[in-house]
C-alpha positions as CSV (number, residue, x, y, z in Angstrom):
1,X,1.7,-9.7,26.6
2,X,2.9,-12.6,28.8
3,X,3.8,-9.8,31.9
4,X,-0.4,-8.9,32.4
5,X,-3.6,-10.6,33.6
6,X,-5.2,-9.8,30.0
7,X,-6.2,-12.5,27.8
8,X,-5.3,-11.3,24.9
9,X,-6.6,-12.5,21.9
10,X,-4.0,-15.0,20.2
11,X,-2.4,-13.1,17.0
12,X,-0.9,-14.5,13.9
13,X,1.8,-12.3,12.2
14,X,2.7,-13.9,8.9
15,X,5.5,-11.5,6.8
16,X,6.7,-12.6,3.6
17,X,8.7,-11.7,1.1
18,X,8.1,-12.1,-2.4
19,X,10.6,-11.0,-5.9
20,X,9.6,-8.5,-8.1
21,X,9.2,-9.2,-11.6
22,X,11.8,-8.2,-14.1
23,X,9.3,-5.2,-14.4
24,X,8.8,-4.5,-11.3
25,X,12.7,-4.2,-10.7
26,X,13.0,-2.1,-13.7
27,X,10.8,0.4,-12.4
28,X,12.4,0.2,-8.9
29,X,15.8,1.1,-10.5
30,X,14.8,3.7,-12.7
31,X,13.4,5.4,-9.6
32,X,16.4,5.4,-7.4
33,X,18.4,6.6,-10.8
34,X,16.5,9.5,-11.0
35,X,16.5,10.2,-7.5
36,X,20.3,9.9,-7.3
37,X,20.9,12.0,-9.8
38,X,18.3,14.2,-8.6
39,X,19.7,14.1,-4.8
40,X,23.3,15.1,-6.1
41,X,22.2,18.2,-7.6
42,X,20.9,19.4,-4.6
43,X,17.5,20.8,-6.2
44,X,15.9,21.1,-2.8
45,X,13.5,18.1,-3.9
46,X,14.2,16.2,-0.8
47,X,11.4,15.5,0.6
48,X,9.9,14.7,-2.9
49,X,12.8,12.1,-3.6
50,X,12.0,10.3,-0.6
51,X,8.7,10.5,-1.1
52,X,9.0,8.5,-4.7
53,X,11.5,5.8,-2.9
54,X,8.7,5.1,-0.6
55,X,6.4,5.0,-3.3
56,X,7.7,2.8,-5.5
57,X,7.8,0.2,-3.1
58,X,4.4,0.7,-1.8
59,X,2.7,0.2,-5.7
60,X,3.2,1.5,-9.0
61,X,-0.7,3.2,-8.7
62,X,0.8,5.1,-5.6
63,X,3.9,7.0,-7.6
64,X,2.2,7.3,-10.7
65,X,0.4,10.5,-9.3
66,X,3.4,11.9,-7.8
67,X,5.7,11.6,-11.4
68,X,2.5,13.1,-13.0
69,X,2.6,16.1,-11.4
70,X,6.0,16.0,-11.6
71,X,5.8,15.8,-15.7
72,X,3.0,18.3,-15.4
73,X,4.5,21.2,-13.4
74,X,7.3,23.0,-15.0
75,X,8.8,24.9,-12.1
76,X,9.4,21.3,-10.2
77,X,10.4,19.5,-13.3
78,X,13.6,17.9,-13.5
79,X,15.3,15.2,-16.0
80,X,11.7,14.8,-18.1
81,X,13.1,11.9,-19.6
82,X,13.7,10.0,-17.0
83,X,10.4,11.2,-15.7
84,X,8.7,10.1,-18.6
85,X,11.4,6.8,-18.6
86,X,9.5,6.0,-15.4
87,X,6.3,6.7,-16.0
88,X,6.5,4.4,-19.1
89,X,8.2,1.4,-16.6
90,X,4.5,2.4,-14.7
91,X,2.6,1.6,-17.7
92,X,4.6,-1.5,-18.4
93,X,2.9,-3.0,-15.2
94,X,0.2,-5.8,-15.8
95,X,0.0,-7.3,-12.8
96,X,1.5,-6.6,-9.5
97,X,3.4,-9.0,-7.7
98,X,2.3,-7.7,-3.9
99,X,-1.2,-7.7,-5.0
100,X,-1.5,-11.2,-6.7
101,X,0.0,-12.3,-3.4
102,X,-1.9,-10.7,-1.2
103,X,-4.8,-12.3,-3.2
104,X,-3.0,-15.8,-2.2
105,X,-2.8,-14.9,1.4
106,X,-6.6,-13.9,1.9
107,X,-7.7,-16.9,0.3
108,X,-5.6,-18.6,3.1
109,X,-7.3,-16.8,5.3
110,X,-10.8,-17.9,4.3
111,X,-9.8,-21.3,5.2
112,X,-7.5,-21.0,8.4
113,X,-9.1,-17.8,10.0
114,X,-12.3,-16.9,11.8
115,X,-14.3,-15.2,9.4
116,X,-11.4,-15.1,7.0
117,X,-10.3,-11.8,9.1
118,X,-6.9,-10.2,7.2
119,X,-6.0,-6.6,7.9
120,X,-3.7,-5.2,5.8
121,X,-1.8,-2.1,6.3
122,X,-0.6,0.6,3.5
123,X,1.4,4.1,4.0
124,X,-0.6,5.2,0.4
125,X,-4.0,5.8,-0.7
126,X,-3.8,4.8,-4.5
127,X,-2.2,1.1,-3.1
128,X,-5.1,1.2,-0.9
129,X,-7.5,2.2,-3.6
130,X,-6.0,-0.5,-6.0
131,X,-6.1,-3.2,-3.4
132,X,-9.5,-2.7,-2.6
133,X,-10.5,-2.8,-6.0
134,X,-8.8,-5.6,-6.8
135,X,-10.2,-8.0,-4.0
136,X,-13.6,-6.3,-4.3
137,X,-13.7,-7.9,-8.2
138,X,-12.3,-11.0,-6.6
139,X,-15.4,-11.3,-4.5
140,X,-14.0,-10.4,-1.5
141,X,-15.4,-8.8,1.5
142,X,-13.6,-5.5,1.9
143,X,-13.5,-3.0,4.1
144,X,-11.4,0.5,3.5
145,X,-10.4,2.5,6.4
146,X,-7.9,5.5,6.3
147,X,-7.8,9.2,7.7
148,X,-11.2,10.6,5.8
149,X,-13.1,8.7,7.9
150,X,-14.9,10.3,10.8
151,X,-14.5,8.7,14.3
152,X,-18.1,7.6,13.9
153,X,-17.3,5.8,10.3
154,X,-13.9,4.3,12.0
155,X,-16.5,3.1,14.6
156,X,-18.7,1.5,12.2
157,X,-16.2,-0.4,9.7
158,X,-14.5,-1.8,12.9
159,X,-17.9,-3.6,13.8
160,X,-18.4,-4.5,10.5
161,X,-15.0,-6.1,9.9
162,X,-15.9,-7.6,13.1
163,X,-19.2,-9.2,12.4
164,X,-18.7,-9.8,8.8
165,X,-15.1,-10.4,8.5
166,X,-13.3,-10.2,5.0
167,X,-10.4,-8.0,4.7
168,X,-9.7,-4.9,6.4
169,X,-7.4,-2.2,4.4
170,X,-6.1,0.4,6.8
171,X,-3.8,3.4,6.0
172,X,-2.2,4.7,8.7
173,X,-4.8,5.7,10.1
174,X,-5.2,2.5,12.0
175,X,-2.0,3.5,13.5
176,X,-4.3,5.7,16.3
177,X,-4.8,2.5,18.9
178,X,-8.0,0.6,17.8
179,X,-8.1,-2.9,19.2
180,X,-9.3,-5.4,16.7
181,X,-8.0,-8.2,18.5
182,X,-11.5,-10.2,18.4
């Protein structure tokens, strides 16, 4: 950024961690159990296994679909209880941690940003679809952009984030090059 003649917009990149609740960790662990034990049976679930890991991190509303189908489908099932041990841990999830933070850090926002501007990013539509929900019954501005979109959509929620502000919550679909540095 320094090396060019462009002015490019100043950015603010803000990460922060933040504990899980004793919940939170419960389900986390329950997960990795079942996809050690899972792993060193060699069920040819890979790509499943790492799929849940990823998930679990990401929100409970985004693996709770994937051990679904996994309870549901009897040719891919494998250890039902500790399927149904984990979609139990799911269940036992009031409030989640990521989410009431993220509420913290757009109401920051409101107050330290031009139009209160926070893009968030997500690898999973449920977290995105919880997320938005969530802030959207907080009274926040929201704007959801992922892969359905067509160009022409991706088009108009960028100008709309730009002229309205609020928050912006992109899959990875914002991953494609658009500059939002306005």
């Amino acid at each position: 950024r320094a090396d060019t003649d462009i002015d490019f917009t100043d950015r603010n990149i803000d990460t922060r961690v933040f504990p899980p609740t004793q919940a939170e960790r419960e389900l986390y662990d329950a997960v990795s159990e079942y996809v050690r034990t899972v792993y060193s049976e060699d069920q040819g679930q890979k790509l499943v296994l790492m799929l849940l890991q990823k998930e679990v991190v990401s929100s409970p509303a985004a693996l709770e679909q994937t051990i679904l189908n996994q309870l549901e489908d009897d040719t891919k099932r494998s250890h039902p209880k500790l399927l149904a041990d984990i979609q139990q841990r799911i269940n036992d999830i009031d409030e989640v941690t990521k989410q009431q933070r993220l509420f913290d850090i757009v109401e920051e926002a409101r107050e330290h940003v031009e139009k209160g501007r926070v893009i968030v990013f997500t690898q999973f539509r449920p977290t995105q679809r919880e997320l938005i929900s969530g802030l959207d019954d907080a009274g926040y501005n929201t704007h959801p952009f992922h892969g359905g979109h067509s160009a022409d959509e991706k088009e108009v929620i960028i100008d709309r984030f730009r002229e309205e502000g609020g928050v912006l919550v992109s899959t990875d679909a914002m991953n494609e090059g658009r500059n939002v540095q306005f």
